[in-house]
N, C-alpha and C positions, 0 to 999 in steps of 0.2 A: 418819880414819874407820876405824875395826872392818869388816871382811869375812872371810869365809873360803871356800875352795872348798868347796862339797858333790857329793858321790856319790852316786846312787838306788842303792837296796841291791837284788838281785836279785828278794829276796820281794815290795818293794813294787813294782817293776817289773812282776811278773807279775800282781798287783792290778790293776794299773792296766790292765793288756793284757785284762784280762778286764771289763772297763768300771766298775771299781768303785775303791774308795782309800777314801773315807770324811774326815771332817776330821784325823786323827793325821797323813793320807798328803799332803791337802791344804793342811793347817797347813806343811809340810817344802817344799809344792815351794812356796808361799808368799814361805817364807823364803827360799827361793835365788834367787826373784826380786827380793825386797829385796837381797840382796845383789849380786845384779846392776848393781840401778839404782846401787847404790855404788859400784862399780864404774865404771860409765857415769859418773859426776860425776867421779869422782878423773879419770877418763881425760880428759874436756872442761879440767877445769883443767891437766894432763898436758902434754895434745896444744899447748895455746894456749902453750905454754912453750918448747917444744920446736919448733913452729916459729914463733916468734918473732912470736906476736897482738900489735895494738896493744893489744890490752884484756888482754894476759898477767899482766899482776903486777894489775889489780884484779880478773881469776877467779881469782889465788892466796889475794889477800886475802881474797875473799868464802869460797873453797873452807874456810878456816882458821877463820871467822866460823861456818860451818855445822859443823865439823866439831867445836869448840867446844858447839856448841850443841847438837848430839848428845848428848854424850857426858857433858851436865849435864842435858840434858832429853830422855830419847830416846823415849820413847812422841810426845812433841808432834812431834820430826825423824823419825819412822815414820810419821805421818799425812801429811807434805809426800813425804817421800822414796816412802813405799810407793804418794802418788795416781798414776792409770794414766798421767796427762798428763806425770808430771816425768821418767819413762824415757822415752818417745816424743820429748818435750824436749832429753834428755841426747844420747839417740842423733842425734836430728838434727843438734844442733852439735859434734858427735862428726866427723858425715859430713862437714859444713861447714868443718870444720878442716882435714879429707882432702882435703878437695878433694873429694869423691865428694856433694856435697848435691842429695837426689831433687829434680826439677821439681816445681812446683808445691806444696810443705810451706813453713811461715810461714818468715819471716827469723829467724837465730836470730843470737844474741848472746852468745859463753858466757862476759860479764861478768853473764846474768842467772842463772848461780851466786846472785846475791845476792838474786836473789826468792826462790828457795828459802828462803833465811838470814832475810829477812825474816817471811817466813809462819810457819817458826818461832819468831819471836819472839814474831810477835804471837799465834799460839796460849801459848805458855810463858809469856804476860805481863810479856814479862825488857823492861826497859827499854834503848833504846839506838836507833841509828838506823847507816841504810847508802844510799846511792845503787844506787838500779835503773835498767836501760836500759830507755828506753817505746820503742813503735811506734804507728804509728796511730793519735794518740791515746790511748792506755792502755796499764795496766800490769797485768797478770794475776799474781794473788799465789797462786800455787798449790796448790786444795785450800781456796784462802778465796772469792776473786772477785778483780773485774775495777773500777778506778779509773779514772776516764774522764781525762782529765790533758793537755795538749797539752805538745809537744816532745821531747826525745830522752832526756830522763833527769830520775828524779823522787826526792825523796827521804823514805824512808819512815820515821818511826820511830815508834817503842812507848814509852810511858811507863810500861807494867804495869797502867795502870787504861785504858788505850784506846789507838788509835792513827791517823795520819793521812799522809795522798800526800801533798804538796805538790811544786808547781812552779812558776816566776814569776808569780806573779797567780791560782795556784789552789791550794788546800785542802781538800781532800776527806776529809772526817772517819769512819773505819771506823766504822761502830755494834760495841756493845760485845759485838751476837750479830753475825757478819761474815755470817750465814749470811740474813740482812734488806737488805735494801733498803735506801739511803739518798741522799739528794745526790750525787751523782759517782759514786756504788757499786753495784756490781750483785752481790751474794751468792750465794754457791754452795747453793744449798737441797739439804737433805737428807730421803730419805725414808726411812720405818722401816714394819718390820714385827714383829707377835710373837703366836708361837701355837704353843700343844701345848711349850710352855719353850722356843721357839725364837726368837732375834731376827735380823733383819738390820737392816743401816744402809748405806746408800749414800750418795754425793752424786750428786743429780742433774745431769748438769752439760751446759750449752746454755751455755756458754760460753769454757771452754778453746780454745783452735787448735789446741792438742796432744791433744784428747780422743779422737779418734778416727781416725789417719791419713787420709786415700784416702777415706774411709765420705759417704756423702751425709747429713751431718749437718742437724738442723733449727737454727732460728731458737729465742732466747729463748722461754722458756714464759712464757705468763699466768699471771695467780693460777688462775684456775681449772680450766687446765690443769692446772699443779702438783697440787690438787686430786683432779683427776683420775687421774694416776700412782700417786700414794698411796692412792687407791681400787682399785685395783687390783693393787698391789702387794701392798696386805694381803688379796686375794680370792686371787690366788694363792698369797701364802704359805700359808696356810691348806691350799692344792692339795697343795702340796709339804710341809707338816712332816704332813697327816695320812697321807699313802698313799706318798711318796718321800723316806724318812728319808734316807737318803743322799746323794741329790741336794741335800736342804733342808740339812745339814751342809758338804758342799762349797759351796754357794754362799753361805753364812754366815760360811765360812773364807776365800773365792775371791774375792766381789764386794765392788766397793769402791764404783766409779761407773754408773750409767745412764744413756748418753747416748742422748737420744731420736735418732729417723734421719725424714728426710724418709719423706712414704709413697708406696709406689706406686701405682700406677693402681689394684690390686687385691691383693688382701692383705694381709703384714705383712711385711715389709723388718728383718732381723737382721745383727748384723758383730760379730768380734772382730778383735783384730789382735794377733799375739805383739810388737806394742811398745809394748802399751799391757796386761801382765795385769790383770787386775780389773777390767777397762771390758768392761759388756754393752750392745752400742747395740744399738735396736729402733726402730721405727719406733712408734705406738699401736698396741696391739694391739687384736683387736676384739674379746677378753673376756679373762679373769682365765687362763682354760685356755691363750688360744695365750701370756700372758707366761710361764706355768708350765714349757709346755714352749721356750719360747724361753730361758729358766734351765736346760733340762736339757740341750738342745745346746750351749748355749754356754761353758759352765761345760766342757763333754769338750774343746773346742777351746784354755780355758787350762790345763787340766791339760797337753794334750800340749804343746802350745808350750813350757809350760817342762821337760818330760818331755827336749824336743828340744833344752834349752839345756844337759842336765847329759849326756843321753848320745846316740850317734852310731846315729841308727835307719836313717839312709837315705845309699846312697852316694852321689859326685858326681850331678848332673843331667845326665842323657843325652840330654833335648831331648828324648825320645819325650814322646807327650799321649798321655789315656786317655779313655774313657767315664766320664762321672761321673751315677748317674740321680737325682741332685738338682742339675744346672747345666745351663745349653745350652751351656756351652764345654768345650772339651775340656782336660785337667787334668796338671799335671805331678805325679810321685810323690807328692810331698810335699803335696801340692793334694789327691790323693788318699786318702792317708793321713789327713791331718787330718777331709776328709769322709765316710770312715768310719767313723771313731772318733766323729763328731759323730750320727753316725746309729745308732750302737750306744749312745749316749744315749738317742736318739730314740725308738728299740725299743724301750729300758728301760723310757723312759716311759708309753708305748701299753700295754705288756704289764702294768702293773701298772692302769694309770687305768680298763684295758677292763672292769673287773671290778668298776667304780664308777661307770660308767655304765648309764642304763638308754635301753631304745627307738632312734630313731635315735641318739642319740649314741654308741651301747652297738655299734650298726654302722659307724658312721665311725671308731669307736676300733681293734675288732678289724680292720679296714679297713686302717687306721697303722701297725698294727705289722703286720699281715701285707707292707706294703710294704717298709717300712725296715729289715725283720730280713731279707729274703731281697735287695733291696738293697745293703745293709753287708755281707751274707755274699759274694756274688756279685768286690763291688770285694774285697773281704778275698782271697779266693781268686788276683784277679788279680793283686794287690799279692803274694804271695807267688810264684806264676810269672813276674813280672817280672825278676827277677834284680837289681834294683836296691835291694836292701833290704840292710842289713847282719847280721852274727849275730844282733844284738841282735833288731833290725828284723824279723828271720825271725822270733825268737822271741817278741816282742811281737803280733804281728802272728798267730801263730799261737795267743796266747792269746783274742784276738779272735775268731779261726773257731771255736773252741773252746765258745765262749757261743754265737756265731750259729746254729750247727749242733743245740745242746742247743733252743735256742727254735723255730726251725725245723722241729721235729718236734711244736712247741705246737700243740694245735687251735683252728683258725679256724674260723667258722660259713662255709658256701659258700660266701652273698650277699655276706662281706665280703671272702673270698679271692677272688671273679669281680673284686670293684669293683678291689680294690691290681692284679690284674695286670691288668686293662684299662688303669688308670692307670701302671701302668709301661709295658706296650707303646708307648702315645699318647707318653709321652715318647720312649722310643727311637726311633718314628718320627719324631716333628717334631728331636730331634736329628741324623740320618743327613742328613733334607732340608736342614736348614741348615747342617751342618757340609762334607754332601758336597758341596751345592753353592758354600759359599765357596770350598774345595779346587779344584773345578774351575775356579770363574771365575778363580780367584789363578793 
């Protein structure tokens, strides 16, 4: 496989420290998470060699199968390789081979190299077949779906005009859209939007293991849920290509999957995780506006992640915790950092949407952003008096105060600058109670 190391170049650095990039900058950092996840496979095949897997020589074979298949079909091994589940994947049987594999993430197997190998095939329609390791029951074909299948290993092959699982006494026929429902098959549906000459395409996905680390992920969707997603997706996009061109270009360039999240008692429940880029998990939203801005936070959260894979923003971890006023726990640097930057999204958003809102909405908006601009300015300031930041870190970080400070001077109507700081106090209070008093009981 092809990879190369890449550099963030100083200008687009300071882009990005100012809350912005756009798709040329998002398209870049993009790419060096595909090459990351490259990276990650050679390494699983690597590692499994080196210390001596029983499964060592069939993830070399598979490794060479995929890397093949690349390099004759690589838009179809860009769609396996770049989905958000097959890095999350890599790295876990990565840790797995170290010996360092987290509690509680699925079994991994890194002979299942060769799902990857598979999923490209049957997207490239190249004829051929390979043995995949099942668990539970099935076998997840990466970016396609899930074969339901019993025993430990199934085998999958492509004819070019379809393809099918099999395993002793079962046959599970892919449909010739993998992204449909069939007998033994559960398809990865995808949803789209397009407006103002803007498209996106996601897969939905309520089914990976690897979709979403840690996250409180849901349960298969209905049809009519699906349905539903897609109504709303396209209400949001709409949000986002007519009043947040930027935002609508980055997550056009950035998002890959939507995995829906369990909901909570009350609101809307959002996750990323830097080992899954291009996965935006949410919970349903309860209209078009909070998906909109749950794209504009979450989308700052992959930009930095992989911001934080190419260059060194924050030094070692010192154990200190911080005040964060969008968590009830208290936060390390880097916890930190990421939910500023998430929130100088946030601000973005408010700041422009207020001015397209009318009556209460037009107060709950300037409301928003009067919270999460002085918010993100406040953590910004202290991330910078920390000491814990690197050159870099300083100067990133001080492009960030830099915007917060210019908005912060923005006028708010009174009633909605009384409501954000009433609403922030109430935070900081119910934080201090619950924080100081765990401190004391511990």
């Amino acid at each position: 496989m092809e990879f190369a190391r890449r550099r963030l170049s100083p200008h687009d650095l300071n882009v990005l420290a100012h809350g912005s990039g756009g798709a040329p900058v998002a398209r870049w950092l993009a790419d060096t998470q595909l090459g990351r996840g490259l990276l990650l496979v050679w390494g699983v095949m690597d590692t499994a060699r080196r210390v001596g897997h029983v499964e060592a020589e069939r993830t070399r074979q598979a490794y060479r199968l995929l890397a093949e298949l690349q390099r004759r079909h690589p838009e179809e091994a860009e769609a396996v390789l770049g989905h958000p589940a097959t890095g999350a994947w890599a790295l876990g049987a990565l840790r797995a081979l170290q010996g360092a594999e987290a509690p509680g993430r699925p079994r991994t197997d890194p002979a299942g190299l060769s799902a990857l190998a598979a999923a490209v095939m049957i997207r490239a329609g190249v004829r051929g077949a390979v043995r995949v390791p099942a668990a539970d029951g099935a076998v997840m074909l990466p970016s396609l779906g899930r074969a339901d299948v019993p025993g430990d290993e199934v085998l999958v092959r492509s004819s070019g005009r379809g393809a099918e699982v099999t395993a002793p006494g079962v046959r599970v026929a892919i449909p010739a859209d993998p992204r449909t429902d069939a007998p033994g098959w559960h398809g990865l549906r995808t949803v789209t939007a397009s407006a103002h000459g803007f498209t996106i395409r996601a897969v939905l996905d309520d089914l990976d293991a690897w979709r979403l680390p840690g996250a409180m992920v849901g349960a298969r969707l209905g049809g009519a849920e699906v349905a539903e997603w897609r109504s709303l997706l396209e209400e949001a996009w709409e949000v986002l290509t007519c009043h947040h061109w930027t935002t609508a270009t980055e997550c056009q360039t950035i998002v890959r999957a939507l995995v829906p999240l369990l909901a909570p008692s009350s609101g809307q429940r959002s996750a990323s995780s830097r080992e899954t880029f291009g996965a935006v998990g949410t919970s349903r939203p309860v209209d078009a506006l909070g998906l909109a801005v749950t794209f504009a936070h979450e989308v700052q959260h992959a930009k930095l992640a992989a911001v934080l894979d190419t260059v060194s923003l924050i030094r070692s971890d010192s154990g200190r915790r911080y005040y964060a006023p969008w968590r009830e726990d208290p936060r390390p640097v880097e916890g930190l950092l990421q939910g500023a930057y998430a929130h100088l999204g946030v601000s973005g958003f408010w700041r422009r949407q207020r001015h397209h809102e009318r009556g209460m909405a037009a107060m709950r908006a300037h409301a928003q952003f009067a919270r999460w601009r002085t918010a993100a300015l406040r953590v910004t300031r202290t991330l910078l008096a920390s000491g814990e930041l690197t050159d870099e870190g300083m100067a990133f970080a001080t492009g960030m105060r830099r915007t917060l400070e210019a908005w912060e001077a923005e006028h708010v109507p009174a009633p909605a600058l009384l409501r954000a700081r009433r609403e922030a106090e109430q935070h900081r209070t119910r934080w201090r109670l619950r924080n100081c008093a765990a401190s004391e009981s511990g």
